[in-house]
Backbone bond lengths (Angstrom), bond angles and torsions (degrees), N, CA, C in turn:
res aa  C-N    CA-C-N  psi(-1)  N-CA   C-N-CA  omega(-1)  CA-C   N-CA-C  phi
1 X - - - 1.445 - - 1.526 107.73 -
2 X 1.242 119.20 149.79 1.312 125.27 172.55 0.938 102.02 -128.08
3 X 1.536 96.36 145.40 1.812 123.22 -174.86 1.826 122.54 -125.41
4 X 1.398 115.76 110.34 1.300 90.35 -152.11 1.752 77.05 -119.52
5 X 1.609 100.13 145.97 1.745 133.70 -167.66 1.207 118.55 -140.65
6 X 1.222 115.57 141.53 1.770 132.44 161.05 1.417 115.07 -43.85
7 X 1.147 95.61 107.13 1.691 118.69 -179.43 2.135 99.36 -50.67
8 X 1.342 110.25 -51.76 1.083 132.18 -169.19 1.532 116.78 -57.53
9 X 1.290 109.46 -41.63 1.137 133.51 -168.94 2.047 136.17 -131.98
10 X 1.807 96.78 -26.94 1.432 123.76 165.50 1.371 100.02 72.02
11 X 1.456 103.67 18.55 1.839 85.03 162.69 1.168 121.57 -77.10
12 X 1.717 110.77 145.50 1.168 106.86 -178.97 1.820 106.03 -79.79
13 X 1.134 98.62 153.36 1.966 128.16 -160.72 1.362 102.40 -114.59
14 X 1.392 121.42 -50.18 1.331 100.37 -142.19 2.452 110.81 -164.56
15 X 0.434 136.58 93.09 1.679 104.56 -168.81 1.834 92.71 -108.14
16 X 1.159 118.58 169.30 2.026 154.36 170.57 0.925 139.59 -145.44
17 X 1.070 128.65 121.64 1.726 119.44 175.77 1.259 126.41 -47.40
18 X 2.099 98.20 -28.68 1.377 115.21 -168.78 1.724 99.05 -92.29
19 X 1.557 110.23 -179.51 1.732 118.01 -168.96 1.654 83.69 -77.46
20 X 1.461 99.15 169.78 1.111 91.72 168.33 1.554 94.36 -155.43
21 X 1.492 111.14 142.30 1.773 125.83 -172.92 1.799 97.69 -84.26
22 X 1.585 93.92 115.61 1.945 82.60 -175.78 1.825 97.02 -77.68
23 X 1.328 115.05 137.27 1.225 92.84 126.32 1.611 174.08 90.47
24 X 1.247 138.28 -17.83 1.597 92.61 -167.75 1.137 145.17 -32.62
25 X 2.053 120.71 132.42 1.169 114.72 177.52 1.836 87.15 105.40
26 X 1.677 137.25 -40.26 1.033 118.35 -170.16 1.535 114.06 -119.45
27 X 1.252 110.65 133.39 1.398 107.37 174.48 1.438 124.04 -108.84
28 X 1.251 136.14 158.58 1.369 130.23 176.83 1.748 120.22 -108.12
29 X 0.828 107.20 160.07 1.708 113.86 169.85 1.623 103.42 -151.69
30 X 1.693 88.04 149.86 1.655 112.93 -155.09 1.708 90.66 -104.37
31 X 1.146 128.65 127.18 1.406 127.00 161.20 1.362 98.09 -154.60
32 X 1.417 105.53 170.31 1.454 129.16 153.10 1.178 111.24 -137.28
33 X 1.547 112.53 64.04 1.287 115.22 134.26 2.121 117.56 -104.55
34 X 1.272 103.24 178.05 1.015 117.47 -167.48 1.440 108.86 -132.25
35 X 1.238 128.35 -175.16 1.800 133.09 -161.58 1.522 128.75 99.58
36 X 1.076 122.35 -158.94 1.363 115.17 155.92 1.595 125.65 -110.70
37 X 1.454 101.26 128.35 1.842 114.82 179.09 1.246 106.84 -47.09
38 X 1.407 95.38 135.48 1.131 116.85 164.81 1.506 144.82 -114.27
39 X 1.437 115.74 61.94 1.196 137.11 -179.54 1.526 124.00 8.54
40 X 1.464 114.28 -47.92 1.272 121.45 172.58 2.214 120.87 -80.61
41 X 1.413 97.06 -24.65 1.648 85.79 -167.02 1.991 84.59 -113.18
42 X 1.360 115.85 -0.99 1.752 108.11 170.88 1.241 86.82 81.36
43 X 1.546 146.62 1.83 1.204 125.79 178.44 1.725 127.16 -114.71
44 X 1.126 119.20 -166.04 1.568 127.11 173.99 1.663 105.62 -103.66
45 X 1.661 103.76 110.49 1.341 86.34 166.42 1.589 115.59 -122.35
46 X 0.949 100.05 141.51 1.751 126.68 -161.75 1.772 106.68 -26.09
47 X 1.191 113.88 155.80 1.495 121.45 -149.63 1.916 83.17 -110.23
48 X 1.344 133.60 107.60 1.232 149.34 -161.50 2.035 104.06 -85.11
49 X 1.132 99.89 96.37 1.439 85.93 176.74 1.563 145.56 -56.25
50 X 1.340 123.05 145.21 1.622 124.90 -141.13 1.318 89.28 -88.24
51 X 1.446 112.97 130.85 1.424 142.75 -177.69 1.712 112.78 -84.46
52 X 1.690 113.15 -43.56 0.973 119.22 179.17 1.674 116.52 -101.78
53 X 1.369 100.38 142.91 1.297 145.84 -140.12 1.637 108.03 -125.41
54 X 1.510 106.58 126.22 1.732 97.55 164.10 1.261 93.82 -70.22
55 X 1.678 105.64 151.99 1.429 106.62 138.33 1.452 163.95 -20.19
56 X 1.467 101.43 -41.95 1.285 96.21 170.02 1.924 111.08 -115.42
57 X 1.283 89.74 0.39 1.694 98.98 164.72 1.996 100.08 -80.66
58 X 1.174 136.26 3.44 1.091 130.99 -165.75 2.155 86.27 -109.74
59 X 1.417 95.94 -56.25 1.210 104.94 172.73 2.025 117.67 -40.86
60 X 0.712 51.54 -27.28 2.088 68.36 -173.55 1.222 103.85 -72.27
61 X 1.251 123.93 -4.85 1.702 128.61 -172.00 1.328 101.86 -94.26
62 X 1.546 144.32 -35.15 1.085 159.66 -87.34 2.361 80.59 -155.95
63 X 1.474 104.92 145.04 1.000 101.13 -165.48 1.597 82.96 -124.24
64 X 1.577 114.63 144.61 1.654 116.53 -145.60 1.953 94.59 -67.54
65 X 1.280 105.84 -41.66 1.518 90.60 170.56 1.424 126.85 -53.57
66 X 1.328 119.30 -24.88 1.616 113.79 -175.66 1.490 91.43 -82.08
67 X 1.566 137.95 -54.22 1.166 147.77 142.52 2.019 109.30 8.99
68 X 1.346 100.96 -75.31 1.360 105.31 -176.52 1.744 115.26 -59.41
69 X 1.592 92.09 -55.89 1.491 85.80 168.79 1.124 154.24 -87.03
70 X 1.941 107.64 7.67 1.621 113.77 144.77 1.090 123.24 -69.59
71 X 1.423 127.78 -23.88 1.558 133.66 167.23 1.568 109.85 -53.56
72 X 1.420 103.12 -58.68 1.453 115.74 -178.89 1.936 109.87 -54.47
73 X 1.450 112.24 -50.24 1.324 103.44 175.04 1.972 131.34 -69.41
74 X 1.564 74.20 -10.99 1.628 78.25 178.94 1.647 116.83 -98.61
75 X 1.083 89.80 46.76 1.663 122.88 -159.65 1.738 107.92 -87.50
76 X 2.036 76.47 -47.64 1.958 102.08 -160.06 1.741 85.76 -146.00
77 X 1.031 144.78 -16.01 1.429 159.67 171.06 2.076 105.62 -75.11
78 X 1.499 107.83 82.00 1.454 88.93 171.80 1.440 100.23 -87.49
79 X 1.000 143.83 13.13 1.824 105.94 164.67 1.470 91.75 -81.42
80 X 1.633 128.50 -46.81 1.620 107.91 -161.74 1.406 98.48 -51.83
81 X 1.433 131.23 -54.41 1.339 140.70 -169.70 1.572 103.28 -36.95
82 X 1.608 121.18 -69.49 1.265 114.88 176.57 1.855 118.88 -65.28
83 X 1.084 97.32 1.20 1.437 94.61 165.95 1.411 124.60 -89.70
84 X 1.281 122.13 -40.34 1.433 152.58 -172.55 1.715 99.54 -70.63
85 X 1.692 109.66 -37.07 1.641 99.83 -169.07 1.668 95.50 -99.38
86 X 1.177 118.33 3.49 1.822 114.94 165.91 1.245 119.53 -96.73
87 X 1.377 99.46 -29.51 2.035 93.47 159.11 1.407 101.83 -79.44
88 X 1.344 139.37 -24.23 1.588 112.14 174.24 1.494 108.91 -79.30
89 X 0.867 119.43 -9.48 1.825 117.34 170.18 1.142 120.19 -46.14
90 X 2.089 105.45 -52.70 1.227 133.43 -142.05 1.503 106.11 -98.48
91 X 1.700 114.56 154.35 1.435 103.55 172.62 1.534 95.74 -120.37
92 X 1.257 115.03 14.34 1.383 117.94 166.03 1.434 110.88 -158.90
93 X 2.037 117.63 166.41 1.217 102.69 -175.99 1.519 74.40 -155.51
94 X 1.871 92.28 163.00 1.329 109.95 -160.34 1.701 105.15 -109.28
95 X 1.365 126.91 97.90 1.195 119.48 179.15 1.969 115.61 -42.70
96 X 0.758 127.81 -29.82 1.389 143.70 -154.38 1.856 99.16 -104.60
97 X 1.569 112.04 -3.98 1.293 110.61 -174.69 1.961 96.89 -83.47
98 X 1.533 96.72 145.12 1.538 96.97 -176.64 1.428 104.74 -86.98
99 X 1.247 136.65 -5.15 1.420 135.22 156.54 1.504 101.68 -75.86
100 X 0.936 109.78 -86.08 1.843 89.74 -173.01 1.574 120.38 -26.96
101 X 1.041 131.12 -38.67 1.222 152.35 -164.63 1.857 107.22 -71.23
102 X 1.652 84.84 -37.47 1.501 76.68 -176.12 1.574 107.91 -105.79
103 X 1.616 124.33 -9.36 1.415 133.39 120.70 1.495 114.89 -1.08
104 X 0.991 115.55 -113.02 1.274 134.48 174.78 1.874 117.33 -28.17
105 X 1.329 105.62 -59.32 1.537 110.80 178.27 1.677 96.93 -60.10
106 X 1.592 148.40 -47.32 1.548 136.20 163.25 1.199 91.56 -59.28
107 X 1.376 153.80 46.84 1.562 119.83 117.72 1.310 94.59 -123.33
108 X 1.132 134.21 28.12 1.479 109.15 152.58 1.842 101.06 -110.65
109 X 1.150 130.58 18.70 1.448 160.40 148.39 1.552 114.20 -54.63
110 X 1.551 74.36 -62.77 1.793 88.83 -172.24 1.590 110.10 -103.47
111 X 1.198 105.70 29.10 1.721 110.93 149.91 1.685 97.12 85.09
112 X 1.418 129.29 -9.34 1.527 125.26 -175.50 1.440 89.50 -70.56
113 X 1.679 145.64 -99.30 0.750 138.78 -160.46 1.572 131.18 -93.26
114 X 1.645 124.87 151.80 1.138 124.49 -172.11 1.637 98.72 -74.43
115 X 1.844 112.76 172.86 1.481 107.35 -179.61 2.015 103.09 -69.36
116 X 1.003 112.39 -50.55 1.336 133.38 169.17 1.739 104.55 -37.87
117 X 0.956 130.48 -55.46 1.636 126.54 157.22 1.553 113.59 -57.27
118 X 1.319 131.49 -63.89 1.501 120.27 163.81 1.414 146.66 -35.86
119 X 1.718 101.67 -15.46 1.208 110.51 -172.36 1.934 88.22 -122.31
120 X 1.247 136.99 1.59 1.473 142.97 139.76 1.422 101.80 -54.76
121 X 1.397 108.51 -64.56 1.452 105.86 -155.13 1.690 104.35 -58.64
122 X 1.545 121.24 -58.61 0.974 120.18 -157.03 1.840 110.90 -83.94
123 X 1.394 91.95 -1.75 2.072 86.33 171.69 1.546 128.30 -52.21
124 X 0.881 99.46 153.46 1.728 103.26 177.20 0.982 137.33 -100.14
């Protein structure tokens, strides 16, 4: 693909499959990469995968038995408890948040999830 940009400035202008004559003032560059331009280095830098999550699309990670029995531990368990009433707060949650993170790692503590399930749940 070709991408043709402001010499002056590196905004991207324009991209084609076909060559393309810049111009004055614009030059092009040929890649196949993809992401978002980056004005300052003329390049594509990589498209960072989304951490945040609805709520109950986060819930959906969770297999209904581990499901039942964080309910059940947050019974006599207040961190699950204070965990359980901050995702009902929320209409989204941030995989990449270091509270959730450390959420999740106390139930594989407290016997709800294996390490191998914790690092399912919280992938990106």
């Amino acid at each position: 693909m070709n991408y043709l940009y402001k010499i002056s400035t590196g905004e991207l202008v324009s991209n084609s499959s076909d060559d393309i004559d810049p111009p004055t003032g614009m030059s092009v560059i040929s890649t196949d990469k993809t992401g978002l331009w980056n004005s300052t280095t003329l390049d594509f830098d990589p498209l960072l995968p989304e951490t945040r999550l609805k709520t109950e699309v986060f819930f959906d990670r969770f297999t209904q038995a581990e499901l039942e029995n964080l309910i059940v531990t947050a019974r006599t368990n207040a961190k699950a408890a204070v965990f359980l009433k901050r995702l009902d707060l929320k209409d989204r949650v941030d995989l990449a948040d270091p509270l959730l993170q450390a959420d999740i790692s106390s139930m594989e503590t407290a016997g709800i999830l294996s390490t191998a399930r914790v690092q399912e749940i919280l992938n990106v």
